[in-house]
N, C-alpha and C positions, 0 to 999 in steps of 0.2 A: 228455728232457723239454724243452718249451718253455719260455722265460722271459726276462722282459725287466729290462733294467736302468733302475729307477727313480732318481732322487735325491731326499733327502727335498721340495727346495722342487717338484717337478713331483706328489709326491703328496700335498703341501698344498695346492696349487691346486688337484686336480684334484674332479672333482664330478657327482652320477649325475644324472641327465637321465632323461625321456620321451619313446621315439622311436616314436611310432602304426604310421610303416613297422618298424619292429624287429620290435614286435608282429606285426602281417600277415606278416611274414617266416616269424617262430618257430612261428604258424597253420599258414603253406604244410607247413613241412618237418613238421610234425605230421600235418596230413594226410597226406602223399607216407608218410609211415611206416606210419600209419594205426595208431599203438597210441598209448594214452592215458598218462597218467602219474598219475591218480587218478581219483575217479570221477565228478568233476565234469567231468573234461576227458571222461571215455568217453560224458558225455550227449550234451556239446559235437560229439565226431567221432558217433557216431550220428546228430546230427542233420544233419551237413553232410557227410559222409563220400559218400554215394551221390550227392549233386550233384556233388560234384568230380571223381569217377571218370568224372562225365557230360560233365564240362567236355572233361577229357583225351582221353577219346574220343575226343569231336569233333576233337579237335587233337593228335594223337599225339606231333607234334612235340616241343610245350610239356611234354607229359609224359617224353619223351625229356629233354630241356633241362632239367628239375627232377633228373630220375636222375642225368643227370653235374654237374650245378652243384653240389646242396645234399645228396646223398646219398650223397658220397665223403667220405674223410678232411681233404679240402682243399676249402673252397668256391670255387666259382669268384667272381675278387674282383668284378667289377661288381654280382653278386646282392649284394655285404653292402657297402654305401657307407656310409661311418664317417657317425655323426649331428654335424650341428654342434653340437647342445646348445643353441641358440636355442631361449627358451620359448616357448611356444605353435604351433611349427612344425605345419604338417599333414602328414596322409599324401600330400598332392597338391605339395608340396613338397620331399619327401623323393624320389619317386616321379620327379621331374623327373634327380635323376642318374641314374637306371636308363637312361630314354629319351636323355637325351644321350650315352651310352658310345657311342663307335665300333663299328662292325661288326665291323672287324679285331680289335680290343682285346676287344670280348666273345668273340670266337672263342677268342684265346689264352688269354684267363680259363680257359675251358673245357676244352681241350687241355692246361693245367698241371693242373687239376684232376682229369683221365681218366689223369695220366702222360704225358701226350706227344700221345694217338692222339687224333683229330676223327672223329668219324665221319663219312660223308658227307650224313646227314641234317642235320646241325647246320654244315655247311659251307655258311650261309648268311646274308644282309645284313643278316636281318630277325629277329635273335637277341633285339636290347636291344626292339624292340617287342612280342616273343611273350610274353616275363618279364615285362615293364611291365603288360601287358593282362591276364595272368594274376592276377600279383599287387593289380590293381586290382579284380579280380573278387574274390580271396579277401578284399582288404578290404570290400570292397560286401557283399558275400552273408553272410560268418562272422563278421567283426571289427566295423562301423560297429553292427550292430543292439545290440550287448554293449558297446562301448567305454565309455560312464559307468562301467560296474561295472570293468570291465578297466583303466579308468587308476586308481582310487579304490585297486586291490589293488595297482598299480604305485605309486601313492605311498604306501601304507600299508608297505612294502617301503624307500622311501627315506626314509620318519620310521625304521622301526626300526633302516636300517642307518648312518643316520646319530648314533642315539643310538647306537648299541654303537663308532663312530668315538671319540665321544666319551667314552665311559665306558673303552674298553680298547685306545684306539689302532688302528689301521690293521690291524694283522696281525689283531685278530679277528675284524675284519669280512672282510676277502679271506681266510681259511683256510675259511669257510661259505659263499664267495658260491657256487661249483658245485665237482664233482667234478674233482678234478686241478688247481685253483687254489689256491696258497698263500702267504703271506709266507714267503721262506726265508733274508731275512735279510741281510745285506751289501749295499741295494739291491737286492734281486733278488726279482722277482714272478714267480710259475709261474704259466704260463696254461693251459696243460695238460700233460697227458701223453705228448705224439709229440714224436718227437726230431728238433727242427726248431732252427736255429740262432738264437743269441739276439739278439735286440735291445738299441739302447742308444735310450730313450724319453726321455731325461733333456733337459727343458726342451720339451717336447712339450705337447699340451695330452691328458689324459690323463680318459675319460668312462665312469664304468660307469653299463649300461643294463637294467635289470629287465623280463623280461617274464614274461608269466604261463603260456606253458604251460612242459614243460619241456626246454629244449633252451639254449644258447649256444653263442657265438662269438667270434672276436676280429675285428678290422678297424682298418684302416688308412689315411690319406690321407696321402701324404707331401706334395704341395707344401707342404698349410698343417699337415703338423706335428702331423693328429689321429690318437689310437688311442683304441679301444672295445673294452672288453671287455661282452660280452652273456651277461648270467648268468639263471638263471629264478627268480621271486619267490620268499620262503621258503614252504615249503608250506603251513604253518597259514595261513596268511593266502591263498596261490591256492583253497584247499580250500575253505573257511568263506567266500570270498569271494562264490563260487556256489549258497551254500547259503540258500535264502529260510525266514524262519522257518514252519512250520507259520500255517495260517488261523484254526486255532481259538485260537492263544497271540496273536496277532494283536488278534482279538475279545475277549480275556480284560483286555490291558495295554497295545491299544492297537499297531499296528503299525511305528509308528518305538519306543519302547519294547522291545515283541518283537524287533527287530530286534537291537541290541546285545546283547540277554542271549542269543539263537541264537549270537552272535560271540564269546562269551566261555567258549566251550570251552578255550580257549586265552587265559591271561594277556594282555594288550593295556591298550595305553597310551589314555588319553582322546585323543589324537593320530593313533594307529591307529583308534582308533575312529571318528574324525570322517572322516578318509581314508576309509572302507570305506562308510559309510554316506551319506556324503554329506550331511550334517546339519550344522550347526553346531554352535559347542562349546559356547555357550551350553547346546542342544538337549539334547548328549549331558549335558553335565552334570548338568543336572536329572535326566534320565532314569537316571545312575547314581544319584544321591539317592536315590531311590524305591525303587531295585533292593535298591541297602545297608540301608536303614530295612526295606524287608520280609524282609531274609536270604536273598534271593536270591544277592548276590555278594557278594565281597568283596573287601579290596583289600590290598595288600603295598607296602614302597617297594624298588625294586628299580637302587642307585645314586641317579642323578638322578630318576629314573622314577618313577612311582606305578601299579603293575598291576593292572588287575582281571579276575577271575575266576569263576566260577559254584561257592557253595555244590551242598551236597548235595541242597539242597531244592531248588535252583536246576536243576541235573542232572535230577532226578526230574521238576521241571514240564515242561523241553522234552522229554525222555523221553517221559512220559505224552501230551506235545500231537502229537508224532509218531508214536507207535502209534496215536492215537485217527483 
């Protein structure tokens, strides 16, 4: 297994971030796989799956260069450039390391990635431009049109994993961030499961990065000292994040209203809920008022937390608003 060696002060510092390019990335190799992880993501690749096949076509190459980058056990490292964690960064910022990587440097990327071999289509100068243009297309075409909704489930993912930091320390939060990552204790973080030799990360600056569909990674910048681990949103929250409430529930309570109590399939903080919907807390507040007073939802205190959740009756109305 993989795993790096943490010291507590590098994983007290350290802090999850919003990386737009992470996102577009986790898109790309979604597509290149072309299977979904729920059914909100199989609308998602349905709707853009037959453009991208269209893309590649045109450009064999770039479709070559996704199969051995991002579709081996190992990515090739210029596809995955650690995020600084700067807020507010863009995709058109993030996207400037891709295009500065050397030629040589992305070829080798490549060739560790295949085990050793280049093929001779990809033995060419113009590697970091084909990924950049690529990748700028999957943000343009699949990622920018959805991005409100897509960072709203990314933050609504760094409220819950920051409160469960809070409520049960560090190892509960890294033992659910994805499959093969865990706290195991003596400073040491599993990052997955290939047996690949360990790291000492300790005094690094140290960034986990949520995205929504479902896939991660790890990545590294050594001059300045960053590692990233890229994990994918918890699923209640990717799932329901895509889910618009029914028209007619809409009409009946009012469609910011409708909207939280379609979200409240699943337990959720007035914090997650502001994240997701994009509403203020004022907003949401009131709107849970209403919910509670008609026995729509209810609420529980869970820790520091206060969660709420959809009654029976509550169940039955979105039910009834979605068959109808």
């Amino acid at each position: 297994m993989g795993w790096w060696q943490v010291d507590a002060d590098t994983l007290a510092d350290s802090r999850f971030v919003v990386s737009p390019y992470a996102e577009a990335l986790a898109c790309l190799k979604t597509l290149a796989r072309g299977a979904a992880g729920h059914p909100g993501e199989r609308a998602w690749l349905d709707a853009h799956l037959p453009a991208y096949r269209a893309r590649l076509a045109a450009d064999p190459v770039a479709g070559e260069l996704v199969a051995a980058g991002l579709l081996r056990p190992w990515n090739a490292d210029f596809l995955t450039p650690t995020p600084t964690g700067a807020p507010g960064v863009s995709f058109e910022e993030e996207l400037r390391a891709v295009r500065a990587t050397p030629a040589d440097a992305a070829r080798a990327d490549v060739a560790v990635s295949l085990g050793g071999r280049l093929p001779e289509r990809l033995r060419r100068d113009d590697l970091p431009h084909l990924a950049a243009e690529l990748l700028a297309w999957v943000w343009r075409e699949t990622v920018l049109p959805d991005w409100p909704r897509r960072r709203r489930v990314i933050e609504a993912d760094i409220v819950a994993r920051t409160a469960q930091v809070g409520q049960g320390g560090w190892a509960s939060a890294l033992d659910t961030l994805r499959p093969g990552t865990r706290w195991l204790g003596a400073s040491r973080l599993q990052i997955n499961v290939r047996d690949y030799p360990p790291r000492d990360v300790s005094g690094a600056r140290l960034l986990f990065v949520p995205v929504v569909p479902r896939t991660g990674w790890v990545s590294w910048h050594l001059p300045q000292q960053r590692y990233a681990l890229v994990y994918p949103c918890a699923g209640v929250l990717a799932e329901t994040g895509s889910a618009a409430p029914p028209e007619s529930l809409g009409r009946l309570l009012g469609p910011a209203r409708a909207r939280v109590l379609a979200l409240l399939d699943t337990p959720k903080s007035t914090t997650q809920l502001v994240a997701l919907t994009g509403q203020g807390l004022g907003s949401v507040g009131r709107h849970l008022k209403v919910l509670l007073d008609a026995r729509l939802v209810v609420r529980r205190r869970a820790g520091r937390s206060v969660l709420y959740y959809r009654t029976a009756a509550g169940e039955v109305l979105v039910a009834a608003q979605r068959a109808g």
